[in-house]
Steps between C-alpha positions, in 0.01 A plus 500: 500500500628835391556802713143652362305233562635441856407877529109435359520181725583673830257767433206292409564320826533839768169622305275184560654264762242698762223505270599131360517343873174639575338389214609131589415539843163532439500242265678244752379609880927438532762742509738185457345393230461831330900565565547174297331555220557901485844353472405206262370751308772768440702186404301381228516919402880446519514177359301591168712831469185720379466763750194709412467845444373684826127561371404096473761381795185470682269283299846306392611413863102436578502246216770314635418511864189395412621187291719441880198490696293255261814267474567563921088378504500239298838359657308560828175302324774207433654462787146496689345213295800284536480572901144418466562170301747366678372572841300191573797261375660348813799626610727208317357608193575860513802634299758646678512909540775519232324270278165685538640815344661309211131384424339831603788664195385232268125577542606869452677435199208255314222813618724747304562287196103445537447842512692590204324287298117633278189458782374148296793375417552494911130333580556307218807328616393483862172341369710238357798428740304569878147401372572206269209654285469379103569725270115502362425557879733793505401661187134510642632662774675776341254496199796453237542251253689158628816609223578831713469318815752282356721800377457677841620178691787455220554886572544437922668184456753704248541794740571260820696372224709828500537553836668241595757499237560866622487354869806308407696731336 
């Protein structure tokens, strides 16, 4: 990073670090949280080398704290439903602590590649892998034809595909 844009970065941070932290404050009834991801981020800001120009810093830094909190929920959501499952297991059967957040980072990771992927390809796939459902049954469902149910669970398989060939790079 050149001199300049440490210059625009340093500004953009003593102008809206107060207003930033109270903004996710609000959002997160935590001013531990909210330090985190104020800091997370003016990191992805730094990381992504566009600062923006002082009259949309605001809705730029909004945009991106805002993408923090829904990723800091639905990591929340996660870890919550795996608690939940695995609560009535008996105690031999329960993973160890470490082991628990390996699992909780791999249920994070499938939600954001399920995310990423088109609203029926998503249902389309779960349909098939969680619900065992035909895919006549599934087509009803969505009210598509059977060949794009086909092409969206080609499409999820080819994406899960994706990620994890990236995974092992």
């Amino acid at each position: 990073m050149n001199r300049d844009a440490q210059l625009q970065f340093t500004q953009l941070y003593e102008m809206h670090q107060g207003w930033l932290s109270n903004f996710l404050r609000k959002r997160l009834d935590c001013s531990h949280k909210a330090a985190d991801l104020m800091q997370d981020t003016y990191l992805k800001v730094l990381v992504s080398g566009k600062i923006p120009p002082s009259e949309y810093a605001r809705p730029y830094l909004t945009r991106i704290a805002k993408g923090l909190v829904v990723d800091q929920y639905r990591r929340w959501r996660i870890e919550q439903a795996y608690v939940e499952s695995i609560r009535h297991l008996p105690e031999a059967y329960q993973a160890a602590p470490e082991k628990r957040l390996e699992v909780i980072e791999t249920l994070i990771e499938i939600d954001t590649l399920l995310h990423k992927i088109p609203e029926k390809v998503r249902q389309a796939f779960l349909l098939r892998r969680l619900e065992g459902l035909s895919y006549s049954d599934i087509a009803s469902q969505l009210n598509v034809s059977v060949s794009s149910v086909e092409k969206y669970v080609a499409r999820a398989l080819q994406a899960c595909a994706l990620a994890m060939l990236e995974r092992q790079e």
